[in-house]
Every structure is written in C-alpha cells, then in structure tokens.
C-alpha positions in Angstrom: 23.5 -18.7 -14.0 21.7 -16.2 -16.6 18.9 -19.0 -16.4 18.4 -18.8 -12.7 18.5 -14.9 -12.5 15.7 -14.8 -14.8 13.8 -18.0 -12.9 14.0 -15.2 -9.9 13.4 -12.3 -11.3 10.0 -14.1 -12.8 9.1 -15.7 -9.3 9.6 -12.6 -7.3 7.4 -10.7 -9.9 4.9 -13.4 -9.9 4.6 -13.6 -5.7 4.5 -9.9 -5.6 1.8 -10.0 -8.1 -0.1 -13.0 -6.6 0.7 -11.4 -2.9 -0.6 -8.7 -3.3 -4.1 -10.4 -5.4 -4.2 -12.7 -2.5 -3.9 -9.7 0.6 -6.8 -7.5 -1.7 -9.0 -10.5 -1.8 -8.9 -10.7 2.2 -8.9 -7.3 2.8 -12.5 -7.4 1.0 -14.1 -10.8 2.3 -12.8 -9.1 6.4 -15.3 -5.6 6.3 -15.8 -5.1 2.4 -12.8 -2.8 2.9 -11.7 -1.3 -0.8 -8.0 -2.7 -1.1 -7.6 0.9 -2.9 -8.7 2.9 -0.6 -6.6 1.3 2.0 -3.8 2.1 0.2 -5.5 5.8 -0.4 -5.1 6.2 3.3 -1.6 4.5 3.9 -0.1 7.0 1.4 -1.6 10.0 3.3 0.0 8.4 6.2 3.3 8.4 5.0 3.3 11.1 3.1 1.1 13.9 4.1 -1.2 15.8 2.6 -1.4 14.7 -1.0 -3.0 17.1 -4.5 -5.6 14.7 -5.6 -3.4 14.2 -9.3 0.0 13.0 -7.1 -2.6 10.5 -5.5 -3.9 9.5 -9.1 -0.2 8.8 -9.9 0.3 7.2 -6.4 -2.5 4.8 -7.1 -2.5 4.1 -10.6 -5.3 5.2 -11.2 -7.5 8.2 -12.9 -8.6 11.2 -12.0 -12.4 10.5 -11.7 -11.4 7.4 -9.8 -9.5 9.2 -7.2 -12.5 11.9 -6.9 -14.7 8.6 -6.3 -12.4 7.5 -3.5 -11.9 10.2 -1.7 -15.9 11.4 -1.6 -16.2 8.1 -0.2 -13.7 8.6 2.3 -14.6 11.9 2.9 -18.2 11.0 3.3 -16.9 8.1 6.6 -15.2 11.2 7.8 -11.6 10.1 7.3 -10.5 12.2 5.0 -10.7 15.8 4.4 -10.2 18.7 1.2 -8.3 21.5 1.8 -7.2 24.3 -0.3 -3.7 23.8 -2.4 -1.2 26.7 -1.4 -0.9 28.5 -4.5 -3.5 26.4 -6.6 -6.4 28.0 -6.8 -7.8 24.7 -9.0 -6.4 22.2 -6.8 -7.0 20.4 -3.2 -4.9 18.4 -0.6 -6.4 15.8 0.5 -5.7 14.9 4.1 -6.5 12.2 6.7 -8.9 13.3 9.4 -8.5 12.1 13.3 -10.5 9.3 12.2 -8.8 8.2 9.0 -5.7 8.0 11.0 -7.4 5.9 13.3 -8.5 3.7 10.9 -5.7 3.4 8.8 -3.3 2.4 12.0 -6.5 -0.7 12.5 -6.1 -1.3 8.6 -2.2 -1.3 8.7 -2.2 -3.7 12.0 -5.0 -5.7 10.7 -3.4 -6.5 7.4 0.4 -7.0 8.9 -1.3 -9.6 10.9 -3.4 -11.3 8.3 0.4 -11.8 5.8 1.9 -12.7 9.2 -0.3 -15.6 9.5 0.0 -16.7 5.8 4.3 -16.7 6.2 3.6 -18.4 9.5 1.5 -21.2 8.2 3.8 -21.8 5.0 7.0 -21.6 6.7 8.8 -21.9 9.4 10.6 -20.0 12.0 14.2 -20.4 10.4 13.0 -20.1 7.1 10.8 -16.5 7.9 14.3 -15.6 9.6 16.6 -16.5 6.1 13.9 -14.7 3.5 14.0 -11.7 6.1 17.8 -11.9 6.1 18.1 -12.6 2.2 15.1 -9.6 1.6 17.5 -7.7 3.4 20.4 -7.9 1.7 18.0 -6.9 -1.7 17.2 -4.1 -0.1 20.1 -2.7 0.9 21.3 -3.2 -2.7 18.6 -1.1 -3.9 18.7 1.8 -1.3 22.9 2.3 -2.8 22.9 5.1 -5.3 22.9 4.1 -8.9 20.3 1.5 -8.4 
C-alpha cells in the first residue's frame, strides 16, 4: 500500500508539473501570451491590489522580474501603480478596466483549451470520477490541520 501512495503522490506531481509545461506552451504558440504574466493578472484578480514584493512571492519570481512584468503590462494599459498606504517606498499594483477584460478572455480562453485536452483523453464518465475523486482531495485539504 506504502508503494502505491508514493506511485501517486509521484504521478500527481509529475501531471501537475507536465500540465502546467504543456498549458504554458499553448498559452505562447495562441497570441505570444507570457504564461507569467497571465498568472500576474489572475492573482490581481483574485486578490486585489497586490505590493509588487507579495507578487514576487506570488510568482516565484524576483524583484527585477516582476518590475519587468508589470512595465509590460502597464505599458498594454492593463495594469496600473498606485501608492502603498503607509509605504512611502512601495506600490500596489492593480488591474485596469482593460486588464480585467483581458484576464476574464485569458481565464475563458485557457479553461477551454485544458477542457479540450481532458475531453480528447477521456471520457465523459471518466472526467465525472477524477472530478469526483479531485473532490474528495480537496475537501481533505480544506479540514484544519492539513
């Protein structure tokens, strides 16, 4: 049983890995899009207003690089700078009108690109017992003390 724990535990890592390789290679041959500053924009989404560092954590990535992003985005117009409350040194980045447009075409666009892959590698009751099996995994991990 130990043996077959770890066999998932290494799959699931490995197609989370591979997944998400396979979803930033897409997301760059449909519009050139930067898989990173996709993500950029769904975490402004979700959570607001973000200090340029938080979205460095966020993102895994460094400081410079996040400066880079978000001049990029800035410079489309879908992101803006504001002051920090009480930081003289710092800046919120925030998503404009425009990045929240584009980020709700991103989000629908990619939903629909890993839709199609589960679609063409499995079928309906097999989509329906990994969503009922993913369930169950989460609900494991939303219980306190996981």
């Amino acid at each position: 049983m130990a043996d077959e724990a770890q066999e998932l535990v290494k799959l699931t890592g490995r197609f989370s890995h591979s997944c998400m390789r396979w979803l930033r290679a897409r997301m760059e041959q449909t519009g050139g899009r930067n898989p990173t500053q996709v993500q950029l924009l769904h975490i402004l989404h979700c959570q607001g207003p973000q200090k340029m560092t938080d979205l460095g954590q966020h993102l895994g990535v460094t400081a410079r690089n996040v400066t880079k992003l978000v001049d990029a985005l800035e410079a489309e117009g879908l992101v803006c700078r504001l002051d920090a409350p009480g930081d003289r040194r710092a800046f919120l980045v925030q998503l404009s009108e425009a990045g929240q447009k584009r980020q709700r075409e991103w989000a629908c666009q990619g939903m629909d690109v890993v839709a199609g892959f589960f679609r063409e590698r499995l079928s309906e009751a097999e989509r329906a017992e990994l969503a009922r099996l993913l369930g169950r995994l989460l609900e494991g991990l939303d219980q306190p003390g996981c």
